[in-house]
Backbone as CSV, one residue per row, in Angstrom:
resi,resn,N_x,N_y,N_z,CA_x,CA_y,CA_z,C_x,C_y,C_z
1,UNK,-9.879,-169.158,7.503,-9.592,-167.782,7.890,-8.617,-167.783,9.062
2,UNK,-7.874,-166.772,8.784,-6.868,-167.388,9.977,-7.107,-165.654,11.037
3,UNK,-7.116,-166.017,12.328,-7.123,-165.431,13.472,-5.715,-165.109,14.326
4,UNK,-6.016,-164.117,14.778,-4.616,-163.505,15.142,-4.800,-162.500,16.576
5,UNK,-4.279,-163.343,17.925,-4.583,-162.419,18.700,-3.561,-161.118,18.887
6,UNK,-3.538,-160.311,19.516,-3.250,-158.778,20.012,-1.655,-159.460,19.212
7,UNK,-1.021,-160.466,20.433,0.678,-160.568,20.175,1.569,-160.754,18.942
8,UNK,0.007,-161.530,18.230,0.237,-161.774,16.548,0.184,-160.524,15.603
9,UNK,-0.597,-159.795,16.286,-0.687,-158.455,15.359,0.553,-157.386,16.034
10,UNK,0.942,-157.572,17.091,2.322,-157.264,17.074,3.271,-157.516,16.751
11,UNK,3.362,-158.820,16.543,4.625,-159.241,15.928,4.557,-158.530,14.545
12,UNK,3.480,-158.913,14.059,2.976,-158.356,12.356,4.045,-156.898,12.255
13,UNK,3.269,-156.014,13.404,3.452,-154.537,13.274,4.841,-154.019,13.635
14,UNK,5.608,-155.443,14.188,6.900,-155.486,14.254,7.615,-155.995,13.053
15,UNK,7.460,-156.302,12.060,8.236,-156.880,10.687,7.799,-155.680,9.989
16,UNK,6.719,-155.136,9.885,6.449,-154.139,8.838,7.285,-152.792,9.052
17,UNK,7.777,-152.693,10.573,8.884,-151.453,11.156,10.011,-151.904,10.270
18,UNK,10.361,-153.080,10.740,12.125,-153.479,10.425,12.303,-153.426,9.248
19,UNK,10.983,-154.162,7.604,11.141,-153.896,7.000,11.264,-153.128,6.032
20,UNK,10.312,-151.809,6.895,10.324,-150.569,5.923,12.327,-149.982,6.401
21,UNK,12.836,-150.509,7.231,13.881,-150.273,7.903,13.789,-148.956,8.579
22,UNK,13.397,-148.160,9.041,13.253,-146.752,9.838,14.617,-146.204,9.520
23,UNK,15.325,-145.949,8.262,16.486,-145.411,7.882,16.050,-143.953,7.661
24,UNK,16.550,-142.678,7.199,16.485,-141.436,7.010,16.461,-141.126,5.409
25,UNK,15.759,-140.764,4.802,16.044,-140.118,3.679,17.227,-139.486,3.498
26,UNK,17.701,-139.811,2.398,19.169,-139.058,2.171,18.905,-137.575,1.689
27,UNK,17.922,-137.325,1.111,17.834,-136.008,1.165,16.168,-135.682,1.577
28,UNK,16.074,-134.224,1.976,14.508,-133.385,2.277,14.506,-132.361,1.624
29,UNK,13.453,-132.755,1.086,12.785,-131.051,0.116,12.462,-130.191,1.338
30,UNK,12.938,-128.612,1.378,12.594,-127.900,2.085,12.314,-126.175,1.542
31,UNK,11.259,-126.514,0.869,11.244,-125.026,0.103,12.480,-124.285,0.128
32,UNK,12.213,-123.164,-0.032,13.138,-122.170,-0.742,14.834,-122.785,-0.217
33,UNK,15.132,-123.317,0.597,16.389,-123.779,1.478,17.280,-124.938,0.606
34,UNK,15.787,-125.370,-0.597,16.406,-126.518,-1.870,16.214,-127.860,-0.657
35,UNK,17.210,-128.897,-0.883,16.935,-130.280,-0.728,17.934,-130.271,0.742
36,UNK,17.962,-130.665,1.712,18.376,-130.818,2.557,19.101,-132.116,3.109
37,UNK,20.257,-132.369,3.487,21.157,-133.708,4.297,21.642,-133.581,5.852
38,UNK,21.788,-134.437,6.203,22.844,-134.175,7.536,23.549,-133.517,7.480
39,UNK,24.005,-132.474,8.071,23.400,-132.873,9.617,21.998,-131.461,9.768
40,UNK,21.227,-131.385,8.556,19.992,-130.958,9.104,18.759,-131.813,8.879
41,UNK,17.653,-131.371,9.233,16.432,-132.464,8.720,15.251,-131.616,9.135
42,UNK,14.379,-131.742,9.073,12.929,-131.073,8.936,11.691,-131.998,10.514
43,UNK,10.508,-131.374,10.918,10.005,-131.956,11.715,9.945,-133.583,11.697
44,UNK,9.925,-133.913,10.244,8.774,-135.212,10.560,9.870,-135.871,10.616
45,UNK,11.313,-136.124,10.555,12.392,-137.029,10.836,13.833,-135.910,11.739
46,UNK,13.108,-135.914,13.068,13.817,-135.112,13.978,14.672,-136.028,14.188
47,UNK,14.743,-137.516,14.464,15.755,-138.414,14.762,17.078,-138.104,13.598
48,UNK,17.342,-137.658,12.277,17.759,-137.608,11.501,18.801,-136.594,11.153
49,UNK,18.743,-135.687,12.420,20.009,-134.916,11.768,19.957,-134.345,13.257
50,UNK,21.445,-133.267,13.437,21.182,-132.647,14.170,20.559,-131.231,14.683
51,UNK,20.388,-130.550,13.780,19.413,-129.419,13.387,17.977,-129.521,12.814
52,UNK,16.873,-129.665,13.399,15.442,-129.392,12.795,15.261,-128.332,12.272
53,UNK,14.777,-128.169,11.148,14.369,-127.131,10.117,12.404,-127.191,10.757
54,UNK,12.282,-125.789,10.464,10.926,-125.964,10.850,10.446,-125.111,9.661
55,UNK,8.940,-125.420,9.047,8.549,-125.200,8.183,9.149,-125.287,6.880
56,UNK,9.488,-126.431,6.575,10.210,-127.525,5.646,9.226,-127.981,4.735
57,UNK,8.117,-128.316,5.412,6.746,-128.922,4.551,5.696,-127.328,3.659
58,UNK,6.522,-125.778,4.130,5.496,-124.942,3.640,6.381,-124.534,1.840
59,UNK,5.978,-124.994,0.597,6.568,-124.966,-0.525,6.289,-123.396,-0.730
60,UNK,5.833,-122.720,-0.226,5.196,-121.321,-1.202,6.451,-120.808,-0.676
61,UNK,6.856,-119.992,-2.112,8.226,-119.041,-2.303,8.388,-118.193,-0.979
62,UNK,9.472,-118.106,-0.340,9.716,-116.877,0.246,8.801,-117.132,1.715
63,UNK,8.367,-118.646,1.976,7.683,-118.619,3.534,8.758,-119.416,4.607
64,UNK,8.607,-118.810,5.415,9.528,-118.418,6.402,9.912,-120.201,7.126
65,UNK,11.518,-119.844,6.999,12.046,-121.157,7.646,12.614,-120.749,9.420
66,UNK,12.561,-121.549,10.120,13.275,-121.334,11.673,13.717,-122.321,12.318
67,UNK,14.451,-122.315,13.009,14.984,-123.073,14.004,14.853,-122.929,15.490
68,UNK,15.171,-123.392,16.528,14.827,-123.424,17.704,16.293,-123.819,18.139
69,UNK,16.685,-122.934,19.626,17.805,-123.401,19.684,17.876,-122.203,20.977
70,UNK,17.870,-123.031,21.983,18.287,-122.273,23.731,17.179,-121.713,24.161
71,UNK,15.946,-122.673,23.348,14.345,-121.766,24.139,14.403,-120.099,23.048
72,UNK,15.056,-119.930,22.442,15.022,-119.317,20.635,15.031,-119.342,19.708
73,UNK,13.767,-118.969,19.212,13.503,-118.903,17.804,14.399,-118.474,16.857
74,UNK,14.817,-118.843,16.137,15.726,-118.065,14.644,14.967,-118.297,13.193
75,UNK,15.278,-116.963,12.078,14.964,-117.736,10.830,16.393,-117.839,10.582
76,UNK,15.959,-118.993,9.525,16.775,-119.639,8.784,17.133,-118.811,7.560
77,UNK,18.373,-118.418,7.010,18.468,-117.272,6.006,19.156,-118.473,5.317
78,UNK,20.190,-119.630,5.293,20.817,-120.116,4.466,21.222,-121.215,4.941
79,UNK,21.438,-122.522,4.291,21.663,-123.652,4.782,22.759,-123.817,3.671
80,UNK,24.363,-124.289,3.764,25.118,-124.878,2.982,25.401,-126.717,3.233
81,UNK,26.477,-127.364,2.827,26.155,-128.537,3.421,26.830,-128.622,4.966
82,UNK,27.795,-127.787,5.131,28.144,-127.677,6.888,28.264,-126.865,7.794
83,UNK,27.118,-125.495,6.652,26.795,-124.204,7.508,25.375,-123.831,7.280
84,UNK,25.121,-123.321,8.589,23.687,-122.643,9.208,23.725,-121.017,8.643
85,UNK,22.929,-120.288,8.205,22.912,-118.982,8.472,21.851,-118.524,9.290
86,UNK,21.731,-118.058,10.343,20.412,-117.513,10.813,20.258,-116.030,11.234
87,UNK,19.186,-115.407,10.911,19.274,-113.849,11.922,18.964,-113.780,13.338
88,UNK,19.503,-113.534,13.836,19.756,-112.391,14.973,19.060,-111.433,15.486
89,UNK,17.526,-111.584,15.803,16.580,-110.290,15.814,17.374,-109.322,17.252
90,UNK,17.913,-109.986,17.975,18.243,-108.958,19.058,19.598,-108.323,18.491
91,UNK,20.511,-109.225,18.249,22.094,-108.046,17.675,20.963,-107.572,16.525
92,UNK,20.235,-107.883,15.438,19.444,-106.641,15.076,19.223,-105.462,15.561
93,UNK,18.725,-105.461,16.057,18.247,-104.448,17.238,19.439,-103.584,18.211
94,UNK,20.142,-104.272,18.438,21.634,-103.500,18.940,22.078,-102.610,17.752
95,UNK,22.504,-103.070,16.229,22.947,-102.780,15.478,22.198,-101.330,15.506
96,UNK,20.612,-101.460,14.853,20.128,-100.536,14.187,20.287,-99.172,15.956
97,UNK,20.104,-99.660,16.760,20.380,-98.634,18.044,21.701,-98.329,18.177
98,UNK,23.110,-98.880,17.034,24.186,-98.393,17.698,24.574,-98.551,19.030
99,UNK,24.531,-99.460,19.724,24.125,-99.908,20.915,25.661,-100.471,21.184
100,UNK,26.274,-99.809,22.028,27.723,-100.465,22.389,27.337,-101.830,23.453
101,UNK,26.079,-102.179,23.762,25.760,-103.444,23.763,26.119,-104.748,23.012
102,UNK,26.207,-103.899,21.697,26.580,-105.358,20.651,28.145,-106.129,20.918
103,UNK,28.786,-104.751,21.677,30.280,-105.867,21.997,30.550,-106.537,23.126
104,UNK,29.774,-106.612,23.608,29.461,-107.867,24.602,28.341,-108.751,24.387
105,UNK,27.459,-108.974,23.364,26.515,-109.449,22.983,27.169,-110.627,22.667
106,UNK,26.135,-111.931,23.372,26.983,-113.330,22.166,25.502,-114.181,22.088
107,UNK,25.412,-114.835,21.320,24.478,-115.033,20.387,24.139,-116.159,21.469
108,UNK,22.738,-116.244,21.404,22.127,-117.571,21.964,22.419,-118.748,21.220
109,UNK,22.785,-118.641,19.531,22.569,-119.495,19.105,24.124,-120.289,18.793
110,UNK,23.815,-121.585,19.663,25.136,-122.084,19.978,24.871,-123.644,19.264
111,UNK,25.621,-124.326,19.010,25.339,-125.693,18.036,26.200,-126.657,18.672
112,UNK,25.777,-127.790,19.710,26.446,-128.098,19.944,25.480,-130.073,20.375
113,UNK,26.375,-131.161,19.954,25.986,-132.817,20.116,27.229,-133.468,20.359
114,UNK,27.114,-134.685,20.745,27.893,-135.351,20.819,28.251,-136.160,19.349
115,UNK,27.734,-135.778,18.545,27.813,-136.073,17.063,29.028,-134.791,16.061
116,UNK,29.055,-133.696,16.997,30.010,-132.543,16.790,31.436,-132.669,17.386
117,UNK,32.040,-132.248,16.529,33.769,-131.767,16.956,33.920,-130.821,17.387
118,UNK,33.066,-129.620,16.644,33.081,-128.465,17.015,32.170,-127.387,15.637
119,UNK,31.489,-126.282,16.571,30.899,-125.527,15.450,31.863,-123.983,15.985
120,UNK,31.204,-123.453,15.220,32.486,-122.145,15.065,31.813,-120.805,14.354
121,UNK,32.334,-119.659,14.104,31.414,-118.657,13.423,32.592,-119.355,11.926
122,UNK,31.459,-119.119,10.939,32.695,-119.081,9.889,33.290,-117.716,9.197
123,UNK,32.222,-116.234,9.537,32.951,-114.839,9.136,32.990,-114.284,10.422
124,UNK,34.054,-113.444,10.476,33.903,-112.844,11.916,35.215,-112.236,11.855
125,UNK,34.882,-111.098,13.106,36.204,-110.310,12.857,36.843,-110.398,14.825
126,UNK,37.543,-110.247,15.196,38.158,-109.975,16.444,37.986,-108.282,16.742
127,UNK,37.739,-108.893,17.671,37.426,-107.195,18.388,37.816,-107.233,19.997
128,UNK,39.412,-106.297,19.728,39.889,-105.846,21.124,39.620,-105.018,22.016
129,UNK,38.645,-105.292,22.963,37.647,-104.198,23.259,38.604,-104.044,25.120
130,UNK,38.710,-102.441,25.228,39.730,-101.952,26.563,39.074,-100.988,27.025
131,UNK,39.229,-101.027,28.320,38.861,-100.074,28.661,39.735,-98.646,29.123
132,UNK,40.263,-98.821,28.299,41.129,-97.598,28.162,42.330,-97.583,26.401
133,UNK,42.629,-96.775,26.339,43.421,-96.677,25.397,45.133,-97.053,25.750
134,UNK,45.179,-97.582,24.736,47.070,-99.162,24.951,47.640,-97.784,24.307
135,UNK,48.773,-97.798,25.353,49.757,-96.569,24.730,50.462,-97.094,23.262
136,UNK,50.652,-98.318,23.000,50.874,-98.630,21.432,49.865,-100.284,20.974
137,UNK,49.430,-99.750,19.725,48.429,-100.367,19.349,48.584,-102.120,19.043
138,UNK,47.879,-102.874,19.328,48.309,-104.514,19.282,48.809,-104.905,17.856
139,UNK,49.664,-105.419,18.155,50.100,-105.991,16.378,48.680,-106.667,15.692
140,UNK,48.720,-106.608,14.770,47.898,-107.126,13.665,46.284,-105.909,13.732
141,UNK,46.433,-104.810,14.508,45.340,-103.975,14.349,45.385,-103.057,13.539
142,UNK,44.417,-103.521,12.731,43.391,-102.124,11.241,43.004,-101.058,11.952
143,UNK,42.813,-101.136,13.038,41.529,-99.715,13.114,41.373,-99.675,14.615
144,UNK,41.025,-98.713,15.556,40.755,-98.557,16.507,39.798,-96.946,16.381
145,UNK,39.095,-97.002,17.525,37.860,-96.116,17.640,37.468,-95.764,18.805
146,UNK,36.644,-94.768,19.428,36.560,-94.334,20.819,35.115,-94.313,20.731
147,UNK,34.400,-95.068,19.901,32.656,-94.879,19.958,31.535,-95.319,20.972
148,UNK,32.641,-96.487,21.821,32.047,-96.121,23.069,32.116,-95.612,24.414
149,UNK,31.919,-95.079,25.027,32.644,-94.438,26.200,33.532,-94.674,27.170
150,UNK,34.805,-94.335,27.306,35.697,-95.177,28.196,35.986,-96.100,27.723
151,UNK,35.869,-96.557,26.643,36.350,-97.821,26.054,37.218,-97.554,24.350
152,UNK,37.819,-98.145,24.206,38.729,-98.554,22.686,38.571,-99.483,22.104
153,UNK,37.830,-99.758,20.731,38.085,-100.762,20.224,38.868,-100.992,18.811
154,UNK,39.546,-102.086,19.452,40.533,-102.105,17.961,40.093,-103.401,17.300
155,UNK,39.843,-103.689,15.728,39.793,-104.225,15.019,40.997,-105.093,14.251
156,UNK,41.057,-106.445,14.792,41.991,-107.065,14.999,42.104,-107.771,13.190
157,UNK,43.264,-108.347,12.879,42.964,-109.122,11.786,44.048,-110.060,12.063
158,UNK,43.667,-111.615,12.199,44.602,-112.217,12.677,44.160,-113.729,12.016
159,UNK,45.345,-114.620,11.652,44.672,-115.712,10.615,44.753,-116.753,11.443
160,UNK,45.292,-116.825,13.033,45.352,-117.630,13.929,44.716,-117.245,14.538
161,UNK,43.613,-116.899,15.538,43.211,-115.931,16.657,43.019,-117.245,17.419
162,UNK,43.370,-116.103,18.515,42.903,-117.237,20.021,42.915,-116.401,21.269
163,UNK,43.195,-115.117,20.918,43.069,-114.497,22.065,44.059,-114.338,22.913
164,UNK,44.963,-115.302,23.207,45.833,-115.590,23.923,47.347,-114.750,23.596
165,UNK,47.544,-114.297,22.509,48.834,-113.080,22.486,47.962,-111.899,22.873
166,UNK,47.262,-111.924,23.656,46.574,-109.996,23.882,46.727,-110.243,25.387
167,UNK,46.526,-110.920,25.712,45.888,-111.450,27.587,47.013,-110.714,28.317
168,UNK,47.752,-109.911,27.787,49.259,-109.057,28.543,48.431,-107.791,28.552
169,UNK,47.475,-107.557,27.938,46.849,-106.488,28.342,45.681,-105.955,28.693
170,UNK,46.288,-105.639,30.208,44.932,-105.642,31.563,44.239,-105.106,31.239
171,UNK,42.687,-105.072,31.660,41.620,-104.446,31.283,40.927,-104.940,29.870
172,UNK,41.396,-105.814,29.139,40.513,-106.003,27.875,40.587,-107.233,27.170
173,UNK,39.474,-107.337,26.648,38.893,-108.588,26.511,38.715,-108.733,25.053
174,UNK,39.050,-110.282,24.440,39.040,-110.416,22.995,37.536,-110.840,22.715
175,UNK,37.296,-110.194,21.765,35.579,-110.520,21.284,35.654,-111.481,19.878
176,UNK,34.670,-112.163,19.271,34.687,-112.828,17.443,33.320,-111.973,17.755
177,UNK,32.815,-110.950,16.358,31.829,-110.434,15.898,31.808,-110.784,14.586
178,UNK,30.548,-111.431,14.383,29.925,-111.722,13.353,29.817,-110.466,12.559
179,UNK,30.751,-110.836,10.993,31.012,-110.050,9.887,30.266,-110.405,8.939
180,UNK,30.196,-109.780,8.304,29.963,-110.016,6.110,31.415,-110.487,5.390
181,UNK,30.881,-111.183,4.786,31.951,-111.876,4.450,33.482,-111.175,3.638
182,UNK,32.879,-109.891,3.283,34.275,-109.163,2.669,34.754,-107.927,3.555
183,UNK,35.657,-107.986,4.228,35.767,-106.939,4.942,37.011,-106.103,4.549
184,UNK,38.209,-106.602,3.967,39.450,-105.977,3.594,39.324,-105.366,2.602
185,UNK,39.887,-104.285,1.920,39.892,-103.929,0.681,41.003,-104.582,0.002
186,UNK,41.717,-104.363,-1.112,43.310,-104.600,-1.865,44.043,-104.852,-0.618
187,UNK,44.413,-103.579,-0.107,45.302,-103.040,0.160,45.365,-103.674,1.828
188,UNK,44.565,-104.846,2.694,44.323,-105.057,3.616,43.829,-104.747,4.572
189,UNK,43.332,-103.080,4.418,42.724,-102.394,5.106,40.918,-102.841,5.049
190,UNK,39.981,-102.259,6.603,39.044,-102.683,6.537,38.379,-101.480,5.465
191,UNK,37.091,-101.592,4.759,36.352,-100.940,4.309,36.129,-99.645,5.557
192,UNK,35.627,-99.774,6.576,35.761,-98.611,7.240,35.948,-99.339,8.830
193,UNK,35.828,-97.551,9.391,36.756,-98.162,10.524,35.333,-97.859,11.896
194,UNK,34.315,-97.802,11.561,33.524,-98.224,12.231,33.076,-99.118,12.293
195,UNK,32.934,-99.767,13.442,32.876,-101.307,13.774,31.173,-101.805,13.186
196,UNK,30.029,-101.009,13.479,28.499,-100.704,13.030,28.303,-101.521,11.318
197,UNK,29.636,-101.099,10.735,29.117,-100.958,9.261,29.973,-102.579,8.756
198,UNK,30.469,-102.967,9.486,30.886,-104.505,9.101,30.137,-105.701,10.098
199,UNK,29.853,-105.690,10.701,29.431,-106.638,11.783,27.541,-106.761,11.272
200,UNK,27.140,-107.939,11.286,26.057,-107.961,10.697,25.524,-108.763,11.752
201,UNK,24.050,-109.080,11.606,23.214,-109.650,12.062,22.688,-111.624,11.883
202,UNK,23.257,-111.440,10.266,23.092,-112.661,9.979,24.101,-112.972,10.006
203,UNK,24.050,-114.315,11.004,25.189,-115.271,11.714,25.730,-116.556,10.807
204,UNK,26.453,-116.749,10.127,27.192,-118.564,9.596,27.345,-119.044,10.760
205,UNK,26.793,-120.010,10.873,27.846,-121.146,11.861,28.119,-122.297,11.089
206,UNK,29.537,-123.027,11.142,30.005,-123.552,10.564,30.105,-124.801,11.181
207,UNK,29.424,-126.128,11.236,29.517,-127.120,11.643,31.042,-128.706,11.599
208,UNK,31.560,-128.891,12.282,32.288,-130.218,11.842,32.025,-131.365,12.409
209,UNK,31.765,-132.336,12.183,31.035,-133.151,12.595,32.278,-134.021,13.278
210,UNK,32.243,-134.940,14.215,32.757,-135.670,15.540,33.908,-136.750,14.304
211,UNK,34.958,-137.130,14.510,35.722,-138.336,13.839,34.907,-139.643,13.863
212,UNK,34.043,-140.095,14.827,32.936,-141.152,14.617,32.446,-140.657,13.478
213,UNK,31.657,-140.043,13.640,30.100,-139.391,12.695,31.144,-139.319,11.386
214,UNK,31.877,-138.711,11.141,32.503,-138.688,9.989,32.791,-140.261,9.441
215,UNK,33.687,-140.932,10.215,33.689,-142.540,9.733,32.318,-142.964,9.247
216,UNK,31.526,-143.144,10.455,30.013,-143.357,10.126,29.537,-143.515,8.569
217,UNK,29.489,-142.240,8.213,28.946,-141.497,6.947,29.798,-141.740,5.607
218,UNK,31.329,-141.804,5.812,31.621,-141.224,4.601,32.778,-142.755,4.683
219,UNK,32.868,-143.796,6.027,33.905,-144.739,5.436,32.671,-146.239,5.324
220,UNK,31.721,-146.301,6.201,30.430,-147.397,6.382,29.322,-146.810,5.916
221,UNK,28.990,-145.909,5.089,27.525,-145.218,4.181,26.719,-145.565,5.597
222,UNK,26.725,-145.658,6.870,25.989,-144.841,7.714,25.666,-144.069,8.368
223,UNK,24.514,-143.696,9.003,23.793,-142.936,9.578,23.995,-142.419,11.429
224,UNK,24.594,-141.414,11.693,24.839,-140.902,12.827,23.947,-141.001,13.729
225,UNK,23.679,-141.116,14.614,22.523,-141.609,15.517,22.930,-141.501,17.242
226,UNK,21.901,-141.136,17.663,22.119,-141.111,19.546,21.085,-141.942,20.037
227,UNK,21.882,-142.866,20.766,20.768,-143.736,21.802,19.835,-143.120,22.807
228,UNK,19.149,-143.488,23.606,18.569,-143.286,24.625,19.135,-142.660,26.211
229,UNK,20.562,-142.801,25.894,21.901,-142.117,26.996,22.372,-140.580,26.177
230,UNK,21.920,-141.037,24.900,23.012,-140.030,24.273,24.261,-140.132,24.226
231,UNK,24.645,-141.533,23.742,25.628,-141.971,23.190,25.352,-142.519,21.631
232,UNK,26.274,-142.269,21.140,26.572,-142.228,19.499,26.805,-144.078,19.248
233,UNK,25.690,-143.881,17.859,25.984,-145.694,17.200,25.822,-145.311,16.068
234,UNK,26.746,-146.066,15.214,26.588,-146.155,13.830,25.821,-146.992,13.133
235,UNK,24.612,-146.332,12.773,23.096,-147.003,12.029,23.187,-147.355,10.677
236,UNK,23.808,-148.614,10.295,23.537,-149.286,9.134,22.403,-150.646,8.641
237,UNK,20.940,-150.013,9.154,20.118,-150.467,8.853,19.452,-151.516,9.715
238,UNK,18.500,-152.261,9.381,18.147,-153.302,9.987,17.738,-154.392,9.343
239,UNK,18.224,-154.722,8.676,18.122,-155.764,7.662,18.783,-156.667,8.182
240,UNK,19.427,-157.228,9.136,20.174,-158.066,9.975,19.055,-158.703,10.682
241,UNK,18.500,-157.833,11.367,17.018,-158.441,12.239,15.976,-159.103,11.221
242,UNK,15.964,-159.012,10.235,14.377,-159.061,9.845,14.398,-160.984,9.277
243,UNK,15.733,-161.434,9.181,15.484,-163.114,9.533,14.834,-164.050,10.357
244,UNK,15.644,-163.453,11.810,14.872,-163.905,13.000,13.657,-163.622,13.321
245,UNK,13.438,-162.063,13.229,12.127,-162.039,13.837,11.220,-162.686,12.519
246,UNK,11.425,-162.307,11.306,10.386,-163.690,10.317,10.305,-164.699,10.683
247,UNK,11.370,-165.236,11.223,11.565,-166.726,11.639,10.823,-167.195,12.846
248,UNK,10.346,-166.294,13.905,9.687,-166.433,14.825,8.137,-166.115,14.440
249,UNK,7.693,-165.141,13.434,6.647,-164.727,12.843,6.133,-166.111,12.304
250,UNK,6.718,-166.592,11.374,6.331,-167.431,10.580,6.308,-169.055,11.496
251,UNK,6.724,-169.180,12.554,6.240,-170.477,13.471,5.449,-170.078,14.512
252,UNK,4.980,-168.366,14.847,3.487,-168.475,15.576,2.325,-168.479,14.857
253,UNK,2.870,-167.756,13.329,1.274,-167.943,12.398,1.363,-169.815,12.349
254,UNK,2.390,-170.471,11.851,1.869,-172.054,11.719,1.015,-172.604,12.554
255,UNK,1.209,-172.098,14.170,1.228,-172.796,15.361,-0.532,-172.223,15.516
256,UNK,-0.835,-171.256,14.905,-2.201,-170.601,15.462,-3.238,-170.658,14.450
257,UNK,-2.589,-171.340,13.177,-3.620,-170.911,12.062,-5.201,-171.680,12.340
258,UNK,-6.208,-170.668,12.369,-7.514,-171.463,12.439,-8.400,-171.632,11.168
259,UNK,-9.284,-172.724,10.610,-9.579,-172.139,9.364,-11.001,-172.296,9.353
């Protein structure tokens, strides 16, 4: 019978890690949300992506998915493979109050790792919000409105935006408000020219992942990963280790066997 003190049953409990390899499932079942990849993942493999899905493990139709993100809760309305959708219970709440709050409102929910290039809204409209009325209206503006007090807002449509051709005019500030995804008619015009009836609650954010993380994944089939600094390594397994440490396994069992 062979005997094995504490260090032996560590070593043990150290080959059985390396060899299950602690790699990530390439995909997660997550009810109604379908099968899930990087860069999201569910509680029980938080190391695995950069977004946790919560309530991933509840299968019954129609039960509620969320995320966490700035000490806030969100549900989860839609997952694509490099966009988030989530609602918005407070611009909710602006919306349904008509609340000229909503154009200064910016979303808690911000997406941001050292595994990212950059996240972004992916619908959204520009909104030139003044506090006063521009004796001639900014190029590329659909629509302007006086719905909130002392203020003008014009509804920008611009396929470059940056804000930076408006900044000549004092007093006002460029906004991105989260849209629905069809806002023009034919003819380029918006569906209407109240700002209330295009701007929605449920947010896309559109993820791109870092030029590492991309190599990582799609030129070495590995796995994006942050150390203990929060610096980025590219995780292609551990199957490299599991020689040596056998090799050391297998000359303390020789060295100890009792029978």
């Amino acid at each position: 019978m062979v005997a094995l003190d504490v260090f032996g049953v560590a070593l043990l409990a150290c080959l059985v890690g390396v060899v299950s390899g602690e790699t990530c499932p390439s995909l997660i079942n997550c009810g109604d949300l379908g099968s899930i990849t990087f860069p999201f993942t569910n509680t029980l493999h938080q190391d695995c992506g950069i977004l946790v899905i919560h309530g991933c493990d509840d299968k019954e139709p129609g039960a509620k998915k969320t995320i966490k993100c700035n000490n806030t809760w969100f549900d989860v309305v839609g997952l694509d493979q490099f966009t988030i959708t989530i609602k918005d219970d407070k611009l909710h709440d602006l919306l349904l109050q008509r609340s000229c709050d909503t154009f200064s409102y910016s979303s808690t929910f911000t997406v941001s790792s050292p595994l990212l290039k950059a996240s972004r809204l992916k619908h959204y409209l520009e909104i030139l919000r003044c506090n006063h009325t521009l004796g001639h209206p900014p190029k590329k503006s659909v629509s302007n409105n006086t719905l909130c007090k002392n203020e003008t807002l014009y509804s920008m449509v611009d396929p470059n935006p940056s804000g930076s051709g408006y900044s000549h005019h004092n007093g006002c500030s460029m906004l991105l408000i989260p849209t629905c995804l069809q806002l023009l008619d034919r003819h380029g015009h918006l569906y209407s020219s109240d700002p209330f009836e295009f701007i929605t609650d449920n947010i896309a954010v559109e993820i791109e992942l870092s030029p590492d993380c991309s190599t990582c994944i799609y030129a070495h089939g590995g796995q994006c990963r942050l150390d203990n600094t929060q610096k980025f390594y590219c995780y292609k397994g551990t199957y490299v280790r599991v020689r040596p440490i056998l090799h050391y396994i297998i000359c303390y069992l020789n060295n100890n066997l009792e029978y």
